[in-house]
Each structure stands twice: as C-alpha cells, then as structure tokens.
N, C-alpha and C positions, 0 to 999 in steps of 0.2 A: 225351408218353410214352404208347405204347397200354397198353390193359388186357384182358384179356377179362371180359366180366360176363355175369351172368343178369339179364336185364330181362322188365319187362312192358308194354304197351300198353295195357291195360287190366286191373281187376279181376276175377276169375274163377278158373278151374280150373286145374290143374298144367301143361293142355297150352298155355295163353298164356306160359308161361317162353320164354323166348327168349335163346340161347347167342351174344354178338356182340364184336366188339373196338370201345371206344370210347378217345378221345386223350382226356388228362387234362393240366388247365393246369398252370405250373411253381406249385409253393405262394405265395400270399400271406404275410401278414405274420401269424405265428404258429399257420403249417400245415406239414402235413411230407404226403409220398408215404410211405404205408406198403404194403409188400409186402406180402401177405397170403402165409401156407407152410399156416395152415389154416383152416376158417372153419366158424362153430359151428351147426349144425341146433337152430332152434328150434319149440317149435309156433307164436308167437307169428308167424313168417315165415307159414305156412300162414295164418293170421286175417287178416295185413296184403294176401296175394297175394289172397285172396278177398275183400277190402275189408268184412270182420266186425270189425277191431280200431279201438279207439281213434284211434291213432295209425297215418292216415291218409295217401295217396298226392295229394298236391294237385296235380303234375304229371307229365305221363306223355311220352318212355318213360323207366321208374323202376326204377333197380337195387335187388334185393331186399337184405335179410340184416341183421341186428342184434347180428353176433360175428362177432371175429377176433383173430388174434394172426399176427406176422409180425416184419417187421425194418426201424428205418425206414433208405430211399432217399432221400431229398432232404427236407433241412430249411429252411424259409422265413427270412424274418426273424423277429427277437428272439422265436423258443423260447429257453428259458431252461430246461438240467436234463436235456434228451436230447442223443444225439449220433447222427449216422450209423450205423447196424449194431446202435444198441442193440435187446434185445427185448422187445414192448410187447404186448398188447391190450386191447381194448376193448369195449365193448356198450351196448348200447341207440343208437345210429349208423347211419343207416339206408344201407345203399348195400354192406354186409360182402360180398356174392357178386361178391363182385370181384379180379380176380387184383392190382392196386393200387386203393388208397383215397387220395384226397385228404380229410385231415380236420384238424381243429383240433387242435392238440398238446397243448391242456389237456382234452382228450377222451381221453386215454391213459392205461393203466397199466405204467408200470414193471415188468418182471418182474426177477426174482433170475435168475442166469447160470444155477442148476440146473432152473430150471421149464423140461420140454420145451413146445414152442410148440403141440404138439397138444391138449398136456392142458389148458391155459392156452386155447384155443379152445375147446373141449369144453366148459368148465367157469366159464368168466367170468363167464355168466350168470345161468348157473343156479346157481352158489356164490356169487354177489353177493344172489340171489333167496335162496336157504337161511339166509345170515347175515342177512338183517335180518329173516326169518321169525322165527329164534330167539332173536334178540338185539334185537326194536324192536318187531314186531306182539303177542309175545307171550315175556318173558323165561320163557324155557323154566330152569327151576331139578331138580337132582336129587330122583331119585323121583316126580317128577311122570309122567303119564300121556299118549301124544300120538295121535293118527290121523293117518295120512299117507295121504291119497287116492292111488292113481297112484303107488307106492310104488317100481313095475321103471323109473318113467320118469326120467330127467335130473337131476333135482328132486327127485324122490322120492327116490333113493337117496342124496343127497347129504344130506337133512335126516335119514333117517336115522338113517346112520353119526354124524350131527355128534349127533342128536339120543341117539344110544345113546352117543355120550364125553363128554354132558354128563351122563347116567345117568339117563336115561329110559327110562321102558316104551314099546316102540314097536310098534304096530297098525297095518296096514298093508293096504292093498284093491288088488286084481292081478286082471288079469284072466284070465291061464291058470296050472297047477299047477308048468309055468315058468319063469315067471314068479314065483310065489310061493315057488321053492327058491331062486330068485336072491336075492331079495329079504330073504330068511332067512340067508341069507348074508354082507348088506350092511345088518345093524343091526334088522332085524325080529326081535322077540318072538314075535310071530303075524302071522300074515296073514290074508284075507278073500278070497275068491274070490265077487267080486262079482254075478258073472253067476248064481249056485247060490244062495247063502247072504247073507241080509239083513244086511248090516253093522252099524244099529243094533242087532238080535238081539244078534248076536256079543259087539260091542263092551261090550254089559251083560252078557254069559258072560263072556267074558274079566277085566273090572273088578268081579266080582261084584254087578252093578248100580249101581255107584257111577258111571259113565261117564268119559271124557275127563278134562282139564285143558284141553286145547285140539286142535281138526281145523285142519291145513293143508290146503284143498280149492281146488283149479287146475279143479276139474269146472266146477261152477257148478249149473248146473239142474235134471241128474240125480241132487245128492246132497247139496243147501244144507238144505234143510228137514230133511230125514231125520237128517240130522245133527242141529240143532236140538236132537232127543229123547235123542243119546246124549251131554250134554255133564255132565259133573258141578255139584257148585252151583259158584258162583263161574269157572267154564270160560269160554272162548271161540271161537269158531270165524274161521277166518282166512282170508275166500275172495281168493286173489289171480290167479284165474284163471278163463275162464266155456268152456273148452273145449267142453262139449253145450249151450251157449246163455247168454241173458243169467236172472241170478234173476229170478224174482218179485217184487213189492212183500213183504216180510216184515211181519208183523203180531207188534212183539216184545214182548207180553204172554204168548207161550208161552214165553218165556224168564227172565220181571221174575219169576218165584213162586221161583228158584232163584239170582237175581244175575247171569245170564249175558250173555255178551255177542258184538258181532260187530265184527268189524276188515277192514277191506279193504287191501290191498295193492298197489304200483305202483312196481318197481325203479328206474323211470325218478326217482323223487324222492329216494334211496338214491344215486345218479349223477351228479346235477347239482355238485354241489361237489367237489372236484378233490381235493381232503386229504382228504376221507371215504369217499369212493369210493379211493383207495390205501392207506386203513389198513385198511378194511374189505378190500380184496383182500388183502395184506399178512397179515391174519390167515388169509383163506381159503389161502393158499397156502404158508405155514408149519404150515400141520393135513398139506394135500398133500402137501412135501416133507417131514415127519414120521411119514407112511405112515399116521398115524392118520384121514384121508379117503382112497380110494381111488376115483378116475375110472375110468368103463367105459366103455370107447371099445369097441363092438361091434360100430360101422356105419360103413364107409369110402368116400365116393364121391370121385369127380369131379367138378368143378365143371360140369363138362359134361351130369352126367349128374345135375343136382339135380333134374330132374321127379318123376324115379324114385327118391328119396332123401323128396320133398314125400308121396307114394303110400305109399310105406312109411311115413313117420311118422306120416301121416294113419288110416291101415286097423290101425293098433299093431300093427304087423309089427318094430317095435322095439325093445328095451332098452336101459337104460341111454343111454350119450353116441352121439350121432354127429358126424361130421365131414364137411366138401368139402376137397377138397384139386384150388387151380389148378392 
C-alpha cells in the first residue's frame, strides 16, 4: 500500500525534508494501517529534524512527525477493541508525516464519534503534555498562582484554559502585543511581553512579591534560572522543554532558603501504558467536547508543504495549534 511522507537523509535544516511516496508492508500481528486525515505540527519535530532532541533518528531515510489522528485501514492480527473505520490518534510515534502509518495498535487512542480528527491531531500532544503538567509534575489546586512560558503557543494555551478551570491565577510570557490579546483571551490573567519587560520583575508586580506556586517553562536556557527568583516558598518550576538550548548545571542552594523545587518533564513516560495514556486523553477530550478547553487550529498546511509550516513554527510566526493535512 503506497503512502506519501516527508522524510529526511540526514539531520539538518527544513530544506533536507523531502516529499516522497513509500509502500508500506500489510500489518503484522497486532498492527493496524492507520490513514492519517490530519497530522499534528510540533516543536519537538523541529529538534528531532535538526538532530537536537533526545529521541533520536538511528536510521535514515526517516519519516518525520510525532502526531496524528485519522481512521484505521487494515487491521493485523489479534488487535483486540478496534475495528476498521474506527477514529484514533496517537503521539509520541515516530513516522506521523505520513499520509498512512503502520503502527502498533496498543499505540492508539480511541476517540469519541464527536471528537473531529483535526482537533484530536492539534491537540493529542500537547493536551497529553498539559495534563500530566497539571495533574503529575505539579498538582495544580485552586487559587494557586502559575507561569506559563510560551503562553500563545500549542501548550501554552491549553495549560492555561485548563489551568484557569482549575481556578488559578495565570501569568503568561508572549512574545508580541498579539500575541498577548490572544493569550488573554485563552485563560491569561496577565501577560508579559518578554522581549520589553523582565518577567521575574512583573511576575513579583503581579503576586505582590510573593511569586509563583509553580512555572511551566518549554524554554529551557533563556528563562530556567530567572525563573528560579520568581518562585514563591514552597513553589516549583517545571522545565519540560529546552527550546533556546539545553540548562545549565543548577546550583540548587538558591532555592533550599525557600523550599523550592525543580521537576523535569517527558510525555513520552505519560504514554507508555496503554490505559493511562486513554484515561488521561479521555479526560483531555471530555474538557474539549465540553467547550470548557478550546483548540486553536490557526495554521493549515499541506503535507507537502511542511518545510514551510517547520520555518514558520520555528521563526514564531505561529499561534496557537497547527495542522498537515495529506
């Protein structure tokens, strides 16, 4: 069965993407062919193409992408719980820019007939990423106070709406004015216009020096430390992301005189188990079709045309969700 994908040959820059048709074998035993109808833009694609992430390209040539939803085509043996035409998606799977995936059927989530398959692409990951933000790295309780780095981006908007229905104060760093009315719109208190105004500053204006509860920061290098200084006692900071680089060694006696502390994050360990990974989307997707989270699909490409979807995500030429669509 052909496909068309985006592949690479090597690690590097947006222009090694390459738009090709490959055949895909019939499923094994407890695989399915899933159609992909859309497929989820992450940063996380950008770090793996450039060979800056973790999780790593050990053979080349190698289909990009880590989100999709779609409908499965052909089911192997003994799956157990799907059927033909059901709709599914998935993340953290490497191969998503692909017009079909072959993949493990215990890699799948179940959608409800009302979830559209765009929003459920958009949002798989970066709502799987927001719920264990709030609900594991750091139980977010009402009236608590939060920072959301990257607040217009994917993640950001999604921790937080979730994080304003759990009744938090939410502070929020944008990098254009925007940017920051979107963001205000989608569960922000205040915002910070980071390129002007010093976020730690603000952050003790805003909390009249009392600082945080907890920062969820996807940054990493340009805003780990600084952070640090606005956390209140007892606070934590939650870096699950190193976008402008990897941290520094942390030296955490500038935190021991306050209690504070630091959590590190990794969806992929949120995913591994197959019932926690569906209760936890299950919940994300019942906030969704209860209109009380709201997905902003802003940016539509082509799968064809993901150089130029990598360029924009990259340059924050974005908001909120984007999409490929084979």
């Amino acid at each position: 069965m052909e496909s068309k994908v985006i592949q690479i040959d090597q690690v590097g820059g947006p222009e090694n993407m390459k738009y090709r048709s490959v055949n895909l074998p019939e499923p094994g035993k407890g695989q399915v062919i899933l159609k992909h109808e859309n497929i989820g833009l992450n940063y996380i694609d950008i770090m793996q193409r450039s060979g800056k992430h973790p999780i790593s390209f050990k053979n080349f040539p190698a289909t990009l992408g880590m989100e999709g939803a779609g409908t499965i085509e052909v089911i192997g043996e003994d799956v157990e719980g799907l059927n033909v035409g059901d709709k599914v998606s998935h993340c953290m799977n490497i191969g998503a820019y692909s017009e079909r995936m072959l993949i493990d059927a215990n890699k799948l989530i179940l959608l409800d007939k009302n979830t559209p398959l765009e929003i459920a692409a958009a949002c798989t990951l970066q709502g799987l990423t927001a719920q264990y933000l709030l609900h594991e790295s750091w139980k977010l309780e009402p009236g608590q106070t939060v920072l959301v780095h990257a607040a217009a981006g994917g993640v950001g908007l999604i921790l937080s709406q979730w994080a304003k229905h759990i009744g938090a104060t939410v502070i929020g760093t944008v990098g254009t004015e925007e940017k920051s009315e979107y963001a205000k719109k989608n569960g922000c208190d205040y915002t910070i216009l980071y390129s002007k105004q010093d976020f730690s500053n603000k952050v003790k204006e805003f909390t009249e020096g009392r600082g945080v509860n907890v920062i969820y920061d996807a940054i990493g290098k340009d805003t780990f430390n600084k952070g640090l200084t606005c956390l209140a006692e007892r606070g934590r900071i939650v870096c699950y992301g190193f976008a402008s680089g990897p941290i520094e060694p942390v030296d955490i006696s500038q935190i021991r005189s306050f209690s504070g502390s630091i959590a590190t994050g990794a969806l992929l360990t949120y995913t591994k188990n197959h019932l926690e990974r569906q209760k936890n989307a299950d919940q994300l997707f019942n906030l969704i079709n209860k209109a009380v989270l709201k997905i902003n699909i802003n940016q539509k490409y082509s799968l064809e045309d993901a150089e130029v979807a990598h360029r924009e995500l990259a340059g924050r030429k974005t908001i909120g969700s984007s999409i490929l669509i084979p």
